[in-house]
Each structure stands twice: as C-alpha cells, then as structure tokens.
C-alpha positions in Angstrom: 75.5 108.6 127.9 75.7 106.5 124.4 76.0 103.4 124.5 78.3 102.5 121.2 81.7 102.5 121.1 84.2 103.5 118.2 87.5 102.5 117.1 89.7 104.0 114.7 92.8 103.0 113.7 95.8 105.3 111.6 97.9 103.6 109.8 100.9 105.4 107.2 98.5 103.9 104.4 95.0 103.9 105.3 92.1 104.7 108.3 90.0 102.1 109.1 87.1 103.1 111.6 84.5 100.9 113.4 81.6 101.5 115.7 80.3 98.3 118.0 77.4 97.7 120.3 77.6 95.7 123.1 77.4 92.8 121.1 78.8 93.2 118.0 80.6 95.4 115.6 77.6 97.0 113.3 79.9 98.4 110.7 83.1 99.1 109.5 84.3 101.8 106.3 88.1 102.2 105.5 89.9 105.1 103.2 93.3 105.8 102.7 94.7 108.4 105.2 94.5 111.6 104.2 98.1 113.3 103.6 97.7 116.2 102.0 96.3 120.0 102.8 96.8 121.4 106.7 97.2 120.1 110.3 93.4 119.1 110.9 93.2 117.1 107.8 93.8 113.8 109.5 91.1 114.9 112.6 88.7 116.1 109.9 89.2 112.7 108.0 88.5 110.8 111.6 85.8 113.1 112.5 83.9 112.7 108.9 84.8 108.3 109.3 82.9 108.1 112.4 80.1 109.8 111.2 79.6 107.5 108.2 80.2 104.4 110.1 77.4 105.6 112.3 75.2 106.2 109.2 75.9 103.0 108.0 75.2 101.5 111.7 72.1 103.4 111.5 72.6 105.5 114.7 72.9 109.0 115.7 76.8 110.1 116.3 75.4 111.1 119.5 75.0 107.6 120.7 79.1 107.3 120.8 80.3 107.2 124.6 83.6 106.6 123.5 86.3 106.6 120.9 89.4 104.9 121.0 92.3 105.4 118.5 94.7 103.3 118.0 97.6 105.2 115.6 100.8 104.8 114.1 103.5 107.1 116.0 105.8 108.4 117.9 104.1 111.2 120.0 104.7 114.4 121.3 103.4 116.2 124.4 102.3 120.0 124.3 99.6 121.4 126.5 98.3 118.7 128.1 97.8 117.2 124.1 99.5 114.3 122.4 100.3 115.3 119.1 101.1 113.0 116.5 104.8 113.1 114.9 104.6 109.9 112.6 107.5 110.4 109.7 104.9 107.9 107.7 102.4 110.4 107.7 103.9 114.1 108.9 105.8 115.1 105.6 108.0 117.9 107.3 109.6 114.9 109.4 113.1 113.4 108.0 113.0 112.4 104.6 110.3 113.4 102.1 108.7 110.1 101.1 106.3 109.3 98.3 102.7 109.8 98.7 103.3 112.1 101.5 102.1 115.6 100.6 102.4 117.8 103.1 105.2 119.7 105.2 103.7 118.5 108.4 106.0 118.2 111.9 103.1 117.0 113.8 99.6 116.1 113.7 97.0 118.1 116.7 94.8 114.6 116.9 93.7 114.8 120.3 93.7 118.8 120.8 91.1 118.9 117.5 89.4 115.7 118.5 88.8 116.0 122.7 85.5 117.5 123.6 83.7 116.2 120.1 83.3 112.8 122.2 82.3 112.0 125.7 85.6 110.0 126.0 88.5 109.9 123.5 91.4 107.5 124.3 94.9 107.4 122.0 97.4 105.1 121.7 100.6 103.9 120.3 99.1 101.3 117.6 101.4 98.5 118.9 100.7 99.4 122.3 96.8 99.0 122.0 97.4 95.5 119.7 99.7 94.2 122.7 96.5 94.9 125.3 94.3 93.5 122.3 96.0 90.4 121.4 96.4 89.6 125.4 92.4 90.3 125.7 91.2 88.7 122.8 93.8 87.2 120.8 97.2 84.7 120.6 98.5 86.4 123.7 95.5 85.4 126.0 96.6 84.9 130.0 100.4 85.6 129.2 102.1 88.4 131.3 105.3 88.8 129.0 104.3 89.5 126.1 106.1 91.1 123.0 103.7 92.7 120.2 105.6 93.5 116.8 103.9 95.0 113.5 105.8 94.2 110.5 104.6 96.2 107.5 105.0 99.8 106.2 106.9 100.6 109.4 108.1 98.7 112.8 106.8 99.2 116.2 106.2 97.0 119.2 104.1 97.0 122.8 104.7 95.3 125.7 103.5 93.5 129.3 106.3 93.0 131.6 105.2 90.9 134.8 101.9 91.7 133.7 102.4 95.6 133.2 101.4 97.8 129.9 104.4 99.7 129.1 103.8 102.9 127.8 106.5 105.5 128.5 106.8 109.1 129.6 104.9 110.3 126.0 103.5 106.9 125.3 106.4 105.7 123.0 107.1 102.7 124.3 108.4 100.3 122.2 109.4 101.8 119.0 111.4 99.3 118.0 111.4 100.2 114.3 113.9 103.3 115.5 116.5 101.2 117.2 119.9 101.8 115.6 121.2 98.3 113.7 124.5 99.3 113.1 125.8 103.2 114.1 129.2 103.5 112.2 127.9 101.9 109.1 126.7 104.9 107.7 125.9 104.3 104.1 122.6 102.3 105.4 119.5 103.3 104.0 117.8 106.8 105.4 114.8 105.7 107.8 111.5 107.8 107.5 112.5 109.7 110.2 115.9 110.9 108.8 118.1 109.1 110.6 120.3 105.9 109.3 120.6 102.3 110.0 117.4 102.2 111.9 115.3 98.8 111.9 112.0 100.5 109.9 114.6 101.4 107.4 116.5 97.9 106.5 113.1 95.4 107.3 109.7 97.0 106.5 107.9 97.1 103.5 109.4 99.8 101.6 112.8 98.8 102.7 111.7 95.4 101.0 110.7 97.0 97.8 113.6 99.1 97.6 116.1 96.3 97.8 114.6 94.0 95.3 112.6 96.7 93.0 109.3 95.6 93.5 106.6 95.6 96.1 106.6 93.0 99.2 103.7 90.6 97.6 105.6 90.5 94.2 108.6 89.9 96.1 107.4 86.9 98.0 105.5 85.6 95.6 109.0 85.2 93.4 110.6 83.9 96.9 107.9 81.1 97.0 108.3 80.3 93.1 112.2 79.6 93.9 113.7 83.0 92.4 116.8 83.6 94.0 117.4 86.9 94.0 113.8 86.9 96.0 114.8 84.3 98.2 118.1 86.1 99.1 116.1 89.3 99.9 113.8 87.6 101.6 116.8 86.0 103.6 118.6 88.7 104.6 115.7 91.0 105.9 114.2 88.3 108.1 117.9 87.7 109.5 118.0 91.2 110.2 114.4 91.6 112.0 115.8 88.6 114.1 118.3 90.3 115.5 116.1 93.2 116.3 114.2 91.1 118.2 116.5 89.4 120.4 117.8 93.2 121.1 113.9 93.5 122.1 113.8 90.3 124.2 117.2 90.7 125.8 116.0 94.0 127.0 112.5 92.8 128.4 113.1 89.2 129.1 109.8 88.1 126.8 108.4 84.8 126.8 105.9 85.2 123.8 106.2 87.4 120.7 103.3 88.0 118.5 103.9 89.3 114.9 101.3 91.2 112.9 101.1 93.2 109.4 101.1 93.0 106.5 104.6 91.6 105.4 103.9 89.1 108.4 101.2 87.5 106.6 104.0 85.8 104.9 105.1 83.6 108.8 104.9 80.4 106.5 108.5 81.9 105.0 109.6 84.0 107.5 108.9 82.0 110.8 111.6 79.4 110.3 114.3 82.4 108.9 113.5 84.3 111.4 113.9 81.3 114.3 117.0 80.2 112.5 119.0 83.7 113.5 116.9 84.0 116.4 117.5 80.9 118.3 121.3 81.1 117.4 121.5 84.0 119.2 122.2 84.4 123.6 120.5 80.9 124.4 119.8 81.9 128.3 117.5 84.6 126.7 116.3 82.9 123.9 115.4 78.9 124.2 112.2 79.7 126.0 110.9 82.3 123.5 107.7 81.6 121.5 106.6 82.8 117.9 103.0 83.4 117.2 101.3 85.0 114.1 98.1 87.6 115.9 95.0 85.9 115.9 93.1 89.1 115.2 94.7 89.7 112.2 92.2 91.5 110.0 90.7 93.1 112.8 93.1 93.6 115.0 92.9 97.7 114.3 89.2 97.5 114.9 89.7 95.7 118.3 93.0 97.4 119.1 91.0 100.6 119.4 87.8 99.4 120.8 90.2 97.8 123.8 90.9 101.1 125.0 87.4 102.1 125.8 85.4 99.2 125.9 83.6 98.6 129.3 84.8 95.6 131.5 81.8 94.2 131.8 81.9 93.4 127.9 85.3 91.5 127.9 84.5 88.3 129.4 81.3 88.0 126.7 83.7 88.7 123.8 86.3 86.6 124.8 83.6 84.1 125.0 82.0 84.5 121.6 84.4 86.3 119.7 81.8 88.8 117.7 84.7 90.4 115.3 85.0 87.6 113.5 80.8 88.1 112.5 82.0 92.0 111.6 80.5 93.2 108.5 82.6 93.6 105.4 84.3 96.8 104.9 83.3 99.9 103.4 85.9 101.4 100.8 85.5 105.1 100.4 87.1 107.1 97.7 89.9 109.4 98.8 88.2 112.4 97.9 85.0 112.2 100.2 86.8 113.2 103.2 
C-alpha cells in the first residue's frame, strides 16, 4: 500500500489538489475547474491534478493510498455512487450562470474516480472544513461546532454533542439553500433556480450584482467610506446574520467558524454581523462565539486530507502544524487539463 495521501478540493471557481507525506505536504498545483465539454471532464481534470502534483512531489501516482475530496455540493445518490449536482458547476441545473458551459445535471465523481485509487473518500466541502477546523484549526476540542463558507456560494457543517452531521446523501448543512423570505418573490434567482434563497441575497455574486462590481472592489470602497459600499456591505451582512441564527436556533451551536473568500473581510463584517446577530432570541444567542478559520489558505488542502489521513498522524500535526511549511502553489493554465 502507498504511503502518500491526496487531497483535492472543488470549488465553483477553481481545483486545488495536494499530495502529503507523513510529515508534510510536498506539493500543491491549482487550476480553475473545468466547466465545459461532457460529464467526466471534472474527474479527468482531478485525475490529470493528482498526477502532476505527484510529478511535482517527485513520486510515482502509485504511491497514493488515499484520496480525499472535499467539493462544493449538493449530492445525489445512484447506484451505490454520489454524484455531484452543484448549480455552481453543473450548467443544466437552475439558472444558466456565467462561465458555466455546459448543460450538466450532475457530475459522476465517484463512479469515474473509485477503483483508480486504493481508497477514495467525498465530501460535502463544509462538512470536511467543520472535521478540519475541529482537528487542526479554530474549532479545536469544541463539540458544537458551526462551519460556514462565505464566498461564491454558502454552505455549512456541523458537530452536535460531538457528532459529524452528514445526512441521508451527505447534504447536511446547506445552509446557502434555506429560504429567507417565501412570499417575497421578486428576490434574486439562486443558482439553483429557486428564489429568496441565502446563496442568492449574501455570496459573492449576489454582492456584485447589487453594487455592480466585484466583492474586493466593493469592500475596498466600503473601507474608503463610500456609501453606497457601506450600505451594501450593511445589508448583506444583516442578512447572513439572520441566516445564522436560523442555523443556531436549529442546532443549539456554541462556536461558529467563518471561512472564504468574502469572509476575509471579518474586520467589517464581524461587528455587522454580531450587531443583528446578538439582537436576535438571546436564550440562543448570548453564548455564541465568532471565529474567522485558522486554516484559511489551506483549509481545502487539509479539509480533504482529513478524510483519509491515518490517526496515527493527527496528534503530530496538531503538534507541529506542517501546512503552514506547504510549498507555494502551482498555477496551471486552463487548457492543460
């Protein structure tokens, strides 16, 4: 059996894949996800990242025990397969969205993938940060535990008394599809073609749609005192506030951990967000703690590599904490997939 680990991690704008030996990660290469062409395209792309991250690590692909893939959802079962159905990356899902060529309803990852690898593990991308940050990361020793992304799209994971919670297809907790308000139905189209959802009012493109430029533009005018800015900036962060009290009322968390991209902006948002947050149900809220993740940057390559790596490495990482010693990142071209 091999004795390095992989971890891949599928986001709506790019794949990031790593491969680590016992006491280190030995290299890392990133490309944007592939969206265009037929089902297999994103497997291919996974298939053809390992293999140059093993180049790069200067060991044979054969060496790989395991792969674990940490990916943007929801899922689908179908023959003992989980098939990916992500609306930020299956074109044929909801509305058609830019940069999204493809008619797509679901993705075959693990049917095209199983049997390449000794052991392939997939999961919800939130769900594998939660177990991650509460390895390695801010949410260390605690048993309730809320992990949020905020960025292209929403999604959370969560311990409860100390339990993963995962769900009959592994779904659990796409909080970026809760409904915000039902009868208001004039609210922007969410990726999956429904209305008034969280992903749709909060995440990045929601963001840029409201104020007419990207997130970093828009926060950088928000910092420089630009009202318009600041009122966008406002109103989103009241919003995602309410969505996650609806998430703590519902699992009773005492921590929640915020990662992604538009997150990298807590300075602003923290205090917007804790303003709406606190004001809301105090019996559920007072003893609820904000933290930004800890792994941040490599939070996809550890998400992934949680999912297969061996107990008997946890306690040394933990200890020395070799991901932050990772090697910089390989950008590939789009086309060499």
């Amino acid at each position: 059996m091999g004795k390095y680990f992989a971890a891949v991690d599928i986001g709506a704008t790019k794949t990031t894949v790593s491969v680590s030996s016992r006491s280190a990660i030995l290299a890392r290469v990133y490309q944007l996800t592939r969206k265009r062409g037929d089902r297999q395209t994103v497997p291919r792309q996974i298939d053809f990242l390992i293999g140059t991250a093993c180049g790069q690590a200067q060991i044979d692909r054969g060496q790989i025990a395991a792969v674990g893939i940490s990916t943007a959802s929801p899922f689908e079962k179908s023959d003992g397969y989980l098939y990916l159905v992500a609306p930020n990356i299956c074109g044929g899902l909801g509305e058609k969205r830019e940069g999204i060529e493809n008619d797509w309803t679901q993705v075959p990852l693990e049917r095209e993938l199983s049997g390449r690898y000794p052991v392939l593990q997939i999961a919800n991308d939130c769900i594998s940060a939660a177990v991650a940050e509460r390895s390695f990361g801010a949410g260390r020793g605690e048993d309730n535990l809320l992990y949020v992304t905020w960025s292209t799209g929403i999604g959370g994971g969560a311990f409860v008394d100390g339990h993963l919670l995962t769900g009959k297809n592994d779904n659990a907790l796409h909080l970026g599809h809760i409904v915000m308000n039902y009868h208001q139905m004039d609210e922007p189209v969410c990726g999956c073609g429904d209305q008034a959802h969280l992903e749709a009012l909060v995440a990045g493109p929601a963001i840029a749609r409201e104020y007419g430029e990207q997130p970093p533009e828009v926060f950088r005018r928000c910092r420089s005192g630009e009202p318009q800015a600041m009122a966008t900036i406002q109103r989103i962060a009241a919003i995602m506030a309410i969505g996650l009290y609806n998430a703590v009322a519902v699992l009773d968390s005492r921590l929640v951990i915020v990662g992604g991209s538009v997150s990298k902006n807590w300075d602003l948002l923290e205090p917007l967000v804790a303003d709406k947050f606190y004001s809301c149900f105090p019996a559920l809220t007072r003893e609820v703690v904000f933290k930004r993740s800890e792994l941040d940057q490599y939070l996809g390559d550890m998400a992934g590599l949680s999912l297969v790596m061996p107990e008997s490495w946890v306690a040394d990482w933990q200890k020395r904490r070799p991901w932050q010693q990772a090697p910089d990142t390989t950008v590939l071209e789009p086309e060499r997939a």
